[in-house]
N, CA, C, O and CB atoms as a CASP TS submission, in Angstrom:
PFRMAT TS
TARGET T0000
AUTHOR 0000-0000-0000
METHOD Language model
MODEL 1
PARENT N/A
ATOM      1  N   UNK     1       0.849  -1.180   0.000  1.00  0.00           N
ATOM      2  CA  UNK     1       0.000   0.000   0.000  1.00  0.00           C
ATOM      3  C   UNK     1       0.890   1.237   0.000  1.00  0.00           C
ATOM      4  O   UNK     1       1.810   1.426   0.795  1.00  0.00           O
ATOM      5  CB  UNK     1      -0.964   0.002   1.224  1.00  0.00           C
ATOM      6  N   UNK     2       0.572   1.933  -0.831  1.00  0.00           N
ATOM      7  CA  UNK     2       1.617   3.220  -0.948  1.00  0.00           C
ATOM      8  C   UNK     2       1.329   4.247  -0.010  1.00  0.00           C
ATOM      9  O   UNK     2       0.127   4.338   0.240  1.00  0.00           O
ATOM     10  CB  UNK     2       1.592   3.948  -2.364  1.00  0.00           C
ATOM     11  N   UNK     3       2.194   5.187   0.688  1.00  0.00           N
ATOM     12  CA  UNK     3       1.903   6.123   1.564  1.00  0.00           C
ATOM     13  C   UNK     3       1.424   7.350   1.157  1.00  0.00           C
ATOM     14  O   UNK     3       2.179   7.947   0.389  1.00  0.00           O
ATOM     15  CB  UNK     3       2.845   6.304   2.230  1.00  0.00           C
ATOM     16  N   UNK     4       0.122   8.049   1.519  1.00  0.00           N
ATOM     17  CA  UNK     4       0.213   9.045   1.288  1.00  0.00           C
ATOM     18  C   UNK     4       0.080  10.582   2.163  1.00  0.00           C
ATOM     19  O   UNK     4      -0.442  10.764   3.263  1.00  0.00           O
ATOM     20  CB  UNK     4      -0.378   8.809   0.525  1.00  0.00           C
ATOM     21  N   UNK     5       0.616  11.392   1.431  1.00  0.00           N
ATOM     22  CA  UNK     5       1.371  12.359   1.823  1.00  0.00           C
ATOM     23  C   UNK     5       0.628  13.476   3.069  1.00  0.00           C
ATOM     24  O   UNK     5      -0.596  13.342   3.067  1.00  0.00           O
ATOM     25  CB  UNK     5       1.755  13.024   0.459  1.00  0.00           C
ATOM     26  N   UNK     6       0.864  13.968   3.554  1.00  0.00           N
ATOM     27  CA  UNK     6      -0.301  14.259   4.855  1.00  0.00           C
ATOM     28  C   UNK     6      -0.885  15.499   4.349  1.00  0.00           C
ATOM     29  O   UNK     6      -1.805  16.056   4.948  1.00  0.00           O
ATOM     30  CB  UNK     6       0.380  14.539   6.611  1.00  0.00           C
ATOM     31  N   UNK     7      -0.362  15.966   3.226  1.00  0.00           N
ATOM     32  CA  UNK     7      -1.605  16.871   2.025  1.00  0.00           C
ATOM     33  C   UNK     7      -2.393  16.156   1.610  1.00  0.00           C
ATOM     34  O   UNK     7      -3.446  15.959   2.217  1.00  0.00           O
ATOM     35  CB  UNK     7      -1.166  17.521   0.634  1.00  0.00           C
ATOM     36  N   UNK     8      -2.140  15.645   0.609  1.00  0.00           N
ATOM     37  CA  UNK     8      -2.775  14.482   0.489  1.00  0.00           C
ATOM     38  C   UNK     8      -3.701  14.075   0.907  1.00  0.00           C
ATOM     39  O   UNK     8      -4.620  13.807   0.133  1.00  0.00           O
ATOM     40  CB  UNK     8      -2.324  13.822   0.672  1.00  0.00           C
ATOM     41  N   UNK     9      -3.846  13.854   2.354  1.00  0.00           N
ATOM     42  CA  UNK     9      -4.366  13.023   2.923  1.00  0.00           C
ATOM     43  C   UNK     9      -5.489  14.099   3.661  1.00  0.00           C
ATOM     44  O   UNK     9      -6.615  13.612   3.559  1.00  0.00           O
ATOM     45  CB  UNK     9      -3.339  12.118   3.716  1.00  0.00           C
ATOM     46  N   UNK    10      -5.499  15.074   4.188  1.00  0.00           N
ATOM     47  CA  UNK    10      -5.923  16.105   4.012  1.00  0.00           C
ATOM     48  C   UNK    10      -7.199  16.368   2.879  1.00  0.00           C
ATOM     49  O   UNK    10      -8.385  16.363   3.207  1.00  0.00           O
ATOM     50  CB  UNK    10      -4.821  16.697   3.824  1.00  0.00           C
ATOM     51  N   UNK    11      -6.860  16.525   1.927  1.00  0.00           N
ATOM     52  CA  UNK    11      -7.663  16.897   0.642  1.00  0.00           C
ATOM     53  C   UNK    11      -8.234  15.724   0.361  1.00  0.00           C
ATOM     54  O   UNK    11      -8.966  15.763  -0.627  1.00  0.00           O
ATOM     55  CB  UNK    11      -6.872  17.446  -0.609  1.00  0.00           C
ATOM     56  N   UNK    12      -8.157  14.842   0.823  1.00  0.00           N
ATOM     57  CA  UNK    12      -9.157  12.984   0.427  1.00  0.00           C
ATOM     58  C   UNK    12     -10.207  13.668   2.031  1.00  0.00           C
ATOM     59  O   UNK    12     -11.357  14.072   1.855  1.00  0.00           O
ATOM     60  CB  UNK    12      -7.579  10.382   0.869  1.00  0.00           C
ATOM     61  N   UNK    13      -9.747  13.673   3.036  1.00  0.00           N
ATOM     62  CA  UNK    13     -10.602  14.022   4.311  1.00  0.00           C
ATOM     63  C   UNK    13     -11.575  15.419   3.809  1.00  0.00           C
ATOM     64  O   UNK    13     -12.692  15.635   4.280  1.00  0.00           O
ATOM     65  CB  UNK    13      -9.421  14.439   5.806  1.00  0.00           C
ATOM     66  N   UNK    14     -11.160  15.967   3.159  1.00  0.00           N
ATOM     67  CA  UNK    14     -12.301  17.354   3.216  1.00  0.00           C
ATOM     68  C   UNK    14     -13.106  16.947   1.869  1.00  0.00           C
ATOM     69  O   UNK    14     -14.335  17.016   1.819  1.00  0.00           O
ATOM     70  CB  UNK    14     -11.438  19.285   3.056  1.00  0.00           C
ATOM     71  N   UNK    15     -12.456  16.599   0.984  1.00  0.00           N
ATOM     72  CA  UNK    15     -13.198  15.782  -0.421  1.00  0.00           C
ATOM     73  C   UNK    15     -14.914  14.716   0.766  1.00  0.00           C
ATOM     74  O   UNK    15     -16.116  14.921   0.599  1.00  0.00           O
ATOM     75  CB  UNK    15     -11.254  13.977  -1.505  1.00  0.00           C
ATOM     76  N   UNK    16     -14.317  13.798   1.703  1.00  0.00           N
ATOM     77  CA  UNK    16     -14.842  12.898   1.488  1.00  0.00           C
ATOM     78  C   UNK    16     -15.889  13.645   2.723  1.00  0.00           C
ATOM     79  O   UNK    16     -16.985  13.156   2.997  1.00  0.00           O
ATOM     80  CB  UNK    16     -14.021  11.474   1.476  1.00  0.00           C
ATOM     81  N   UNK    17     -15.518  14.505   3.186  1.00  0.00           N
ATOM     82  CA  UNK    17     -17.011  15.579   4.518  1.00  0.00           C
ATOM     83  C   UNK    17     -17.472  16.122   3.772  1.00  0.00           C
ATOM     84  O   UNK    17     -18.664  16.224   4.062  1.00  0.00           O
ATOM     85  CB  UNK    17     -16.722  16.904   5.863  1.00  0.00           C
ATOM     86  N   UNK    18     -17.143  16.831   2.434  1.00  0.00           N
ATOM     87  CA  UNK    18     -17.866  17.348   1.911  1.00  0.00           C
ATOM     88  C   UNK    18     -19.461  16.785   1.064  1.00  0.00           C
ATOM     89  O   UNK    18     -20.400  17.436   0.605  1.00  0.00           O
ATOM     90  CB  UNK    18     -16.988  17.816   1.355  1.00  0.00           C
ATOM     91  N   UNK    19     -19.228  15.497   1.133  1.00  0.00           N
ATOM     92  CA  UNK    19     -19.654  14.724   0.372  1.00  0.00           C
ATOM     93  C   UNK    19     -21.103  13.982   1.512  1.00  0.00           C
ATOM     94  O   UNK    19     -21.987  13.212   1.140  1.00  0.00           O
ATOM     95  CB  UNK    19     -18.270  13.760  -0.209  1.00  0.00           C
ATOM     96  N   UNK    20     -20.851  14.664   3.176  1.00  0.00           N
ATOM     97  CA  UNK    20     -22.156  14.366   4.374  1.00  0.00           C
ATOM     98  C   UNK    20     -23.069  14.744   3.861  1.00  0.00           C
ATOM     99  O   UNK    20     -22.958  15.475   2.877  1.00  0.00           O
ATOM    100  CB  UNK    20     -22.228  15.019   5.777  1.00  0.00           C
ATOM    101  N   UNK    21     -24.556  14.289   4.466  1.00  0.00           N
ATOM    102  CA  UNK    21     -25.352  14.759   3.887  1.00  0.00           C
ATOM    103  C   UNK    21     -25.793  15.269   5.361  1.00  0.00           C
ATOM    104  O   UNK    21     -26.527  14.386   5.804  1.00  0.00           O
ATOM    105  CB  UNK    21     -26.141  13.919   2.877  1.00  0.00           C
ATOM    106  N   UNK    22     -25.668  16.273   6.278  1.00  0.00           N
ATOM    107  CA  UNK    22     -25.276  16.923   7.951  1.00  0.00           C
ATOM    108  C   UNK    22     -27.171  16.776   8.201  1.00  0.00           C
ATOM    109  O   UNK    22     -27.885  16.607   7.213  1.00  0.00           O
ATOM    110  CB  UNK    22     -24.267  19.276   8.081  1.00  0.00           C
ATOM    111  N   UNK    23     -27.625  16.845   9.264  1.00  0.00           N
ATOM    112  CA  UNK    23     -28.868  16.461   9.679  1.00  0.00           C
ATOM    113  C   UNK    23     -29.359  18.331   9.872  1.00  0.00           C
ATOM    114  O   UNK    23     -28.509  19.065  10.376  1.00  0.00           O
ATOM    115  CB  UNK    23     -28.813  15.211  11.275  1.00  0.00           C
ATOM    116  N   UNK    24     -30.812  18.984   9.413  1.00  0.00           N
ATOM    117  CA  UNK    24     -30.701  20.073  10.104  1.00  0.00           C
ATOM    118  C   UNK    24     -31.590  20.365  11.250  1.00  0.00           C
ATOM    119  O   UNK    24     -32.206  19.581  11.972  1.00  0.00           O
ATOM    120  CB  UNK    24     -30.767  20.966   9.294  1.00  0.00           C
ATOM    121  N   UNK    25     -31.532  21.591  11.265  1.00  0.00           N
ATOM    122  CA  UNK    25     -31.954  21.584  13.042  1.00  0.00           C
ATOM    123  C   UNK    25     -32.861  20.741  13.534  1.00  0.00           C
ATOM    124  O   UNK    25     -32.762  20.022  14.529  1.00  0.00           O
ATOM    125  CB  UNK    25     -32.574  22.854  13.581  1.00  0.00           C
ATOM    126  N   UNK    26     -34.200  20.924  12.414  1.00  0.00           N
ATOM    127  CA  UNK    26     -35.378  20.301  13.044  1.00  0.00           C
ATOM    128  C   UNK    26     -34.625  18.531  13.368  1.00  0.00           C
ATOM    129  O   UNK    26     -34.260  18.050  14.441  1.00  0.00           O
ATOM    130  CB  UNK    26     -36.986  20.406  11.738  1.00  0.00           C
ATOM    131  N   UNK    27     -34.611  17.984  12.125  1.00  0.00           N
ATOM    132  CA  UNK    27     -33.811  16.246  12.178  1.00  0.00           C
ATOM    133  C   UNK    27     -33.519  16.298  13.849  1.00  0.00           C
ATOM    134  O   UNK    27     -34.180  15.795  14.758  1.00  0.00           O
ATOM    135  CB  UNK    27     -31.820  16.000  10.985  1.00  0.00           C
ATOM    136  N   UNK    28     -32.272  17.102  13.899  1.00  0.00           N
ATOM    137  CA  UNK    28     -31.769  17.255  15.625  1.00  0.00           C
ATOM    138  C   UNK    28     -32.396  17.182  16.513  1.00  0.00           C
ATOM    139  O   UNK    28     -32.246  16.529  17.546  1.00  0.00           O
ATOM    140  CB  UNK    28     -31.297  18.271  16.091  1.00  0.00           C
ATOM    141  N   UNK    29     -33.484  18.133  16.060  1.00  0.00           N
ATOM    142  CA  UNK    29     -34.063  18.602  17.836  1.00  0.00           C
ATOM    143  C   UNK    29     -35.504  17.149  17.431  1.00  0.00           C
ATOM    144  O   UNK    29     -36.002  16.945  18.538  1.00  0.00           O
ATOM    145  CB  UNK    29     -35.006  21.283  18.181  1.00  0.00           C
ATOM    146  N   UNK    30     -35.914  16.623  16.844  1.00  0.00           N
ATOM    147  CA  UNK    30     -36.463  16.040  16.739  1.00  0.00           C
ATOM    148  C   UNK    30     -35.862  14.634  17.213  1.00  0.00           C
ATOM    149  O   UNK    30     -36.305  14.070  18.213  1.00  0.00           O
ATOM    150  CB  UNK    30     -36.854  16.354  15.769  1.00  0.00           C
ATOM    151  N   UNK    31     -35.008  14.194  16.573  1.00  0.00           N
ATOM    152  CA  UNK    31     -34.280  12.982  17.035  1.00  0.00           C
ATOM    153  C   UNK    31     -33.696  12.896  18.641  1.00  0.00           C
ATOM    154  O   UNK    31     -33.432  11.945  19.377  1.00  0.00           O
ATOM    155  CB  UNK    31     -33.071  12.864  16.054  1.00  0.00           C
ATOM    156  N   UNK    32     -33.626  14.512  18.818  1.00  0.00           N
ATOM    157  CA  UNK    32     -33.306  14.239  20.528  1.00  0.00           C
ATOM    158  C   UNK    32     -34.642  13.866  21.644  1.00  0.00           C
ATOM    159  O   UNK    32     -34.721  12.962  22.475  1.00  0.00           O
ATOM    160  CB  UNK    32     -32.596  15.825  21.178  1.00  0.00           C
ATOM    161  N   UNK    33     -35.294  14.587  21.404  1.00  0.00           N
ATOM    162  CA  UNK    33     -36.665  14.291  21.816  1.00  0.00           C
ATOM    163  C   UNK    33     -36.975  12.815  21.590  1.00  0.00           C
ATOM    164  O   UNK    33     -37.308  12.174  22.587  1.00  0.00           O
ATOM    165  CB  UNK    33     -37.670  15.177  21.047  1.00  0.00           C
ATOM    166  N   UNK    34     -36.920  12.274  20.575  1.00  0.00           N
ATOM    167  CA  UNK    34     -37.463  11.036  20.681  1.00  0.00           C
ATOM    168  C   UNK    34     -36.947   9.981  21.544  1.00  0.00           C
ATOM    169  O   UNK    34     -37.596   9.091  22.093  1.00  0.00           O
ATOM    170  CB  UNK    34     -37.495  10.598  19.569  1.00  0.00           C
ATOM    171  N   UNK    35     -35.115  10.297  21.610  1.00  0.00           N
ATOM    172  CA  UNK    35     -34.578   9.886  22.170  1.00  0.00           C
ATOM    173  C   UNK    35     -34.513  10.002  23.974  1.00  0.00           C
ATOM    174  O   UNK    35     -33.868   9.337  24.784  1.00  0.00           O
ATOM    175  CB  UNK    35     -33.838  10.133  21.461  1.00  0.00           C
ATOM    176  N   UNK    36     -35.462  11.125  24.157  1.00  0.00           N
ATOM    177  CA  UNK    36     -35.526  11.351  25.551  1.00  0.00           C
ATOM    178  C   UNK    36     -36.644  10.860  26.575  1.00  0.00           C
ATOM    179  O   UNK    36     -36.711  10.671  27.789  1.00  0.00           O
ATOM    180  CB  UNK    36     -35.493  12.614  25.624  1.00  0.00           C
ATOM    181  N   UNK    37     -37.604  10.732  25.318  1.00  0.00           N
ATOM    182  CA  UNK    37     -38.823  10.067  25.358  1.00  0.00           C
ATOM    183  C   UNK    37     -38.623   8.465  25.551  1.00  0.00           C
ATOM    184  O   UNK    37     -39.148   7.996  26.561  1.00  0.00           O
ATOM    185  CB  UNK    37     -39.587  10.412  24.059  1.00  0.00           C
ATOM    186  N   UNK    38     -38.007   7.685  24.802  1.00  0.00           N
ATOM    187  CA  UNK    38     -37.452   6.592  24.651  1.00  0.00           C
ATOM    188  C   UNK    38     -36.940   6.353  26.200  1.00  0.00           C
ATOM    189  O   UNK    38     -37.505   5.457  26.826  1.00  0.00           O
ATOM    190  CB  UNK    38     -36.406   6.647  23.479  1.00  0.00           C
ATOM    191  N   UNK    39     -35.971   7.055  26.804  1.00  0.00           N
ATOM    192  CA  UNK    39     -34.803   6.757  27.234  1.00  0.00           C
ATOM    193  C   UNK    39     -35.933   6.582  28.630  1.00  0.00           C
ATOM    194  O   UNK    39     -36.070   5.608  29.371  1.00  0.00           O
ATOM    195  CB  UNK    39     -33.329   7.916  27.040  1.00  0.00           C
ATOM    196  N   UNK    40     -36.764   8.129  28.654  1.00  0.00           N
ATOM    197  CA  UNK    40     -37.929   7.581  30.146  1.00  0.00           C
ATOM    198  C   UNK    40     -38.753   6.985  30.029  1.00  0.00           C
ATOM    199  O   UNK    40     -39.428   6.930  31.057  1.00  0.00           O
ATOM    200  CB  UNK    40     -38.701   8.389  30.915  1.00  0.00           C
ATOM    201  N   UNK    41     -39.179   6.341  29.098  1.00  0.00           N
ATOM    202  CA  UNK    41     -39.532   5.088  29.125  1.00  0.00           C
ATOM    203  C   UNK    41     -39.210   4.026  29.715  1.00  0.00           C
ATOM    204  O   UNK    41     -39.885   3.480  30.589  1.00  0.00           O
ATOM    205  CB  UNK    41     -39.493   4.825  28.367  1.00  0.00           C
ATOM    206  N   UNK    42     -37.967   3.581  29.211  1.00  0.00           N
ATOM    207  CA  UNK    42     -37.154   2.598  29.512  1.00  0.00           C
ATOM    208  C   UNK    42     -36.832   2.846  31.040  1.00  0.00           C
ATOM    209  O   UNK    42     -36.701   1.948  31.872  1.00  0.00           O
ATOM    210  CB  UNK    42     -35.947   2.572  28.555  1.00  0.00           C
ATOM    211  N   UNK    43     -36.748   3.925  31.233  1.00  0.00           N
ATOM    212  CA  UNK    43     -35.730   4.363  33.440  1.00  0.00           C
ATOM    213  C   UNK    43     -36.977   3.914  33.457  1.00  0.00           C
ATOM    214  O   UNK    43     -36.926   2.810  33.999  1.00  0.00           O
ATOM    215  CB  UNK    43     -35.061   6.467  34.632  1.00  0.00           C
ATOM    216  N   UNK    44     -38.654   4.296  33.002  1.00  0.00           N
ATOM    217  CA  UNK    44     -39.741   3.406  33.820  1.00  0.00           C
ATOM    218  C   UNK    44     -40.286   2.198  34.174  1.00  0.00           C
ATOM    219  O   UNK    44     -40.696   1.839  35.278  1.00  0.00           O
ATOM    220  CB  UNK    44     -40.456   3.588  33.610  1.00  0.00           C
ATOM    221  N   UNK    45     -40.242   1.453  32.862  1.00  0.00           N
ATOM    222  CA  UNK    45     -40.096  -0.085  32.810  1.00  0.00           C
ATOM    223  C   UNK    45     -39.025  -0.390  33.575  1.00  0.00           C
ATOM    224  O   UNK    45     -39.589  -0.868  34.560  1.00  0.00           O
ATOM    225  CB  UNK    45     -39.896  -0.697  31.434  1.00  0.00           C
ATOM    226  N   UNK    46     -38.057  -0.433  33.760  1.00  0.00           N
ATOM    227  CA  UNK    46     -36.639  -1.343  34.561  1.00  0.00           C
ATOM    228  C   UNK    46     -36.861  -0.886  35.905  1.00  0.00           C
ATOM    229  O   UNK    46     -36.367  -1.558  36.811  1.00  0.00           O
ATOM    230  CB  UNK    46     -34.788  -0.895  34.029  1.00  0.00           C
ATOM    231  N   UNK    47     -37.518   0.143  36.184  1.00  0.00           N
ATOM    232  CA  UNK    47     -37.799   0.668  37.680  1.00  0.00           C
ATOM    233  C   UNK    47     -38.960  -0.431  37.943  1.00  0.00           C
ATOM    234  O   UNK    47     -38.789  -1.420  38.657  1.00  0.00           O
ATOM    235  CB  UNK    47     -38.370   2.529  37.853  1.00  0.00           C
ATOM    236  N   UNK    48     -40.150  -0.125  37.275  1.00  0.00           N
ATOM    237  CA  UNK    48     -40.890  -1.732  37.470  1.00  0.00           C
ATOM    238  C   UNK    48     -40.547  -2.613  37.802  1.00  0.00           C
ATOM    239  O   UNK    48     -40.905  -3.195  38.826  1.00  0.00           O
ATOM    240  CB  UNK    48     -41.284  -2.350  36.699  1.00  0.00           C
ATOM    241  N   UNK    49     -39.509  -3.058  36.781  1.00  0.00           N
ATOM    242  CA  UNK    49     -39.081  -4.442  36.723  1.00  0.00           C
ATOM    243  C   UNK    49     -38.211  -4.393  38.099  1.00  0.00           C
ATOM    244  O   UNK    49     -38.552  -5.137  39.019  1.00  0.00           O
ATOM    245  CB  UNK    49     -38.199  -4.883  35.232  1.00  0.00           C
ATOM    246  N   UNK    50     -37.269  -3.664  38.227  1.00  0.00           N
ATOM    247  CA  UNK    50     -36.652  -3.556  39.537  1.00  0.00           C
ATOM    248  C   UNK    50     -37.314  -3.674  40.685  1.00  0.00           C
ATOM    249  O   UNK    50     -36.738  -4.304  41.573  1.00  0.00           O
ATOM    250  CB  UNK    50     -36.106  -2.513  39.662  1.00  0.00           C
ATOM    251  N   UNK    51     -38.808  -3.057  40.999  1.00  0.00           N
ATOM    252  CA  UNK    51     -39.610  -3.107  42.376  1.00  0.00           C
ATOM    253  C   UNK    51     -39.788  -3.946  42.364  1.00  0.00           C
ATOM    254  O   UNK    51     -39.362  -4.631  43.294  1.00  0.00           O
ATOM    255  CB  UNK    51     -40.642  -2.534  42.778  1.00  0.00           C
ATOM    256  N   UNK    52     -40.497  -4.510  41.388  1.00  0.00           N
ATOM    257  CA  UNK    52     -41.405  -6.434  41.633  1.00  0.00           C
ATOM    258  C   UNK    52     -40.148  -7.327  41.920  1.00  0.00           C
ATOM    259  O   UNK    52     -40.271  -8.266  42.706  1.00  0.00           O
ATOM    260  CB  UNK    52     -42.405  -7.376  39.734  1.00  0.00           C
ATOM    261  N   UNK    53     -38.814  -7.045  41.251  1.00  0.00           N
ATOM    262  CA  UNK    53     -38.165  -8.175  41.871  1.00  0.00           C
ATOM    263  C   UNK    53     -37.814  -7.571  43.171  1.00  0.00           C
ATOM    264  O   UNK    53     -37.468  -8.296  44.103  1.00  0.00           O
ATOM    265  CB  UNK    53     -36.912  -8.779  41.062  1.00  0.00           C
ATOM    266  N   UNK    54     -37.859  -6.706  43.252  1.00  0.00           N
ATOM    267  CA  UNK    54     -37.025  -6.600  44.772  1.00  0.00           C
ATOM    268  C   UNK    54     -38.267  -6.894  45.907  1.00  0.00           C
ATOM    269  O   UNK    54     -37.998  -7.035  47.100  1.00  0.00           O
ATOM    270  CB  UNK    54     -36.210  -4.729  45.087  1.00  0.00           C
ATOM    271  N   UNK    55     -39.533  -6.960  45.428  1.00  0.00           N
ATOM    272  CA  UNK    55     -40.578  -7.352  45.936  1.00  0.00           C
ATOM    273  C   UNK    55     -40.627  -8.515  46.338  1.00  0.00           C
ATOM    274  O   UNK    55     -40.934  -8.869  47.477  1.00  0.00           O
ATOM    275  CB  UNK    55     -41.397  -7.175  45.309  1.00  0.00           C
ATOM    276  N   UNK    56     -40.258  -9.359  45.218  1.00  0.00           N
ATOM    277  CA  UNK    56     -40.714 -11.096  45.083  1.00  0.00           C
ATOM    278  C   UNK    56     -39.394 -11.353  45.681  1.00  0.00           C
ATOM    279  O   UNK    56     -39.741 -12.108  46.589  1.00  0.00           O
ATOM    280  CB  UNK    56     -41.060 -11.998  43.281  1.00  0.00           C
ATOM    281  N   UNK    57     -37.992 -11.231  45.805  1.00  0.00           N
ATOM    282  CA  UNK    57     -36.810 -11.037  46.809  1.00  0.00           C
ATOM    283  C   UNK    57     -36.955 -11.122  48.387  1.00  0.00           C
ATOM    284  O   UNK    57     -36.386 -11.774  49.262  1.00  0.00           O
ATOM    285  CB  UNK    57     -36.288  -9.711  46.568  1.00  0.00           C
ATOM    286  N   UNK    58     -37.950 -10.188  48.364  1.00  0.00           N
ATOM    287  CA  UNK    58     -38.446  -9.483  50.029  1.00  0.00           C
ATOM    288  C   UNK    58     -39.044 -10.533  50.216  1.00  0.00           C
ATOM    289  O   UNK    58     -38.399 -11.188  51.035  1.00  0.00           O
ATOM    290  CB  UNK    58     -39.501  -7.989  50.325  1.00  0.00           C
ATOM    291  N   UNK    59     -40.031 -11.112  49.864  1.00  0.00           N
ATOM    292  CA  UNK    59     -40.756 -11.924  50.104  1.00  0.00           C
ATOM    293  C   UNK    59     -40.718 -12.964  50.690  1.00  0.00           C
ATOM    294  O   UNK    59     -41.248 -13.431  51.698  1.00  0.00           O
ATOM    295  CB  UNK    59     -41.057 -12.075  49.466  1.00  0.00           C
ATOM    296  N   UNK    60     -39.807 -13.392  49.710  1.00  0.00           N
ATOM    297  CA  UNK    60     -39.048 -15.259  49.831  1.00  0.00           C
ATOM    298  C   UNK    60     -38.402 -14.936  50.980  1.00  0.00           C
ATOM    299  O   UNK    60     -38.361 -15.852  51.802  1.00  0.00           O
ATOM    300  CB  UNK    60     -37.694 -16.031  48.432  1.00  0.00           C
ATOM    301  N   UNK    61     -37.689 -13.527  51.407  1.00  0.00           N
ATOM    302  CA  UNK    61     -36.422 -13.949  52.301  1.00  0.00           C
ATOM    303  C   UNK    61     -37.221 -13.845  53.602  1.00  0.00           C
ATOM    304  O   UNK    61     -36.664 -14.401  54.548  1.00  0.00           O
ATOM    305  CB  UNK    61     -34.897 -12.869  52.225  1.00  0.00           C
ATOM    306  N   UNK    62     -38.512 -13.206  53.901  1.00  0.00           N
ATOM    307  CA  UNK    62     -39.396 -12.488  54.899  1.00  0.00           C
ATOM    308  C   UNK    62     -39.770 -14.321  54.997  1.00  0.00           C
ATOM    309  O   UNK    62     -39.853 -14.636  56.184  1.00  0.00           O
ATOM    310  CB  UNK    62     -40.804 -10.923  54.312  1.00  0.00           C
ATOM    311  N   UNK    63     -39.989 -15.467  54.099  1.00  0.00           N
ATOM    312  CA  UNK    63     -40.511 -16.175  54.814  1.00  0.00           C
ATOM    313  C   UNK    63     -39.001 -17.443  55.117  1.00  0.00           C
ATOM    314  O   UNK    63     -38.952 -18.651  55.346  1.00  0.00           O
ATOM    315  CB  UNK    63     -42.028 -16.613  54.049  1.00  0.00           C
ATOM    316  N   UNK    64     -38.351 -16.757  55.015  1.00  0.00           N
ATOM    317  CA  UNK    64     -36.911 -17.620  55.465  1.00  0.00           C
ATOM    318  C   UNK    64     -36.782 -17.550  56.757  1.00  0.00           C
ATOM    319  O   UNK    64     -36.421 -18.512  57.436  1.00  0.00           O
ATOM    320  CB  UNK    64     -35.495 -17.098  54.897  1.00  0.00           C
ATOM    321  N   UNK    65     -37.174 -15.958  57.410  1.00  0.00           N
ATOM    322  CA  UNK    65     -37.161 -15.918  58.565  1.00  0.00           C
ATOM    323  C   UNK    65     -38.050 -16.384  59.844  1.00  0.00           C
ATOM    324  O   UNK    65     -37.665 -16.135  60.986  1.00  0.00           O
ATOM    325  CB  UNK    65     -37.016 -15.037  58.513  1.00  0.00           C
TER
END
């Protein structure tokens, strides 16, 4: 593989950004939102899921004693 030159290499890097197709604002602020929406979702379900087991946990060990 031949080396190339750190001009070169340079002008292939701005050739090949130029060539993004960049998301604009709305895309952004839209995709964050969904993603925030998503994300408390999910902290709500696993919090669920977390009480009932720590429930059904409590339970078993409450009749160990």
């Amino acid at each position: 593989m031949a080396k190339t030159s750190p001009g070169e290499f340079v002008r292939q890097v701005r050739a090949e950004t130029s060539k993004v197709v960049w998301p604009t604002r709305q895309e952004t602020l839209v995709t964050a939102v969904m993603v925030f929406i998503m994300m408390t979702i999910l902290a709500l379900f696993f919090l669920g899921v977390d009480t009932f087991f720590n429930w059904i946990v409590q339970s078993l060990l409450s009749l160990a004693a």
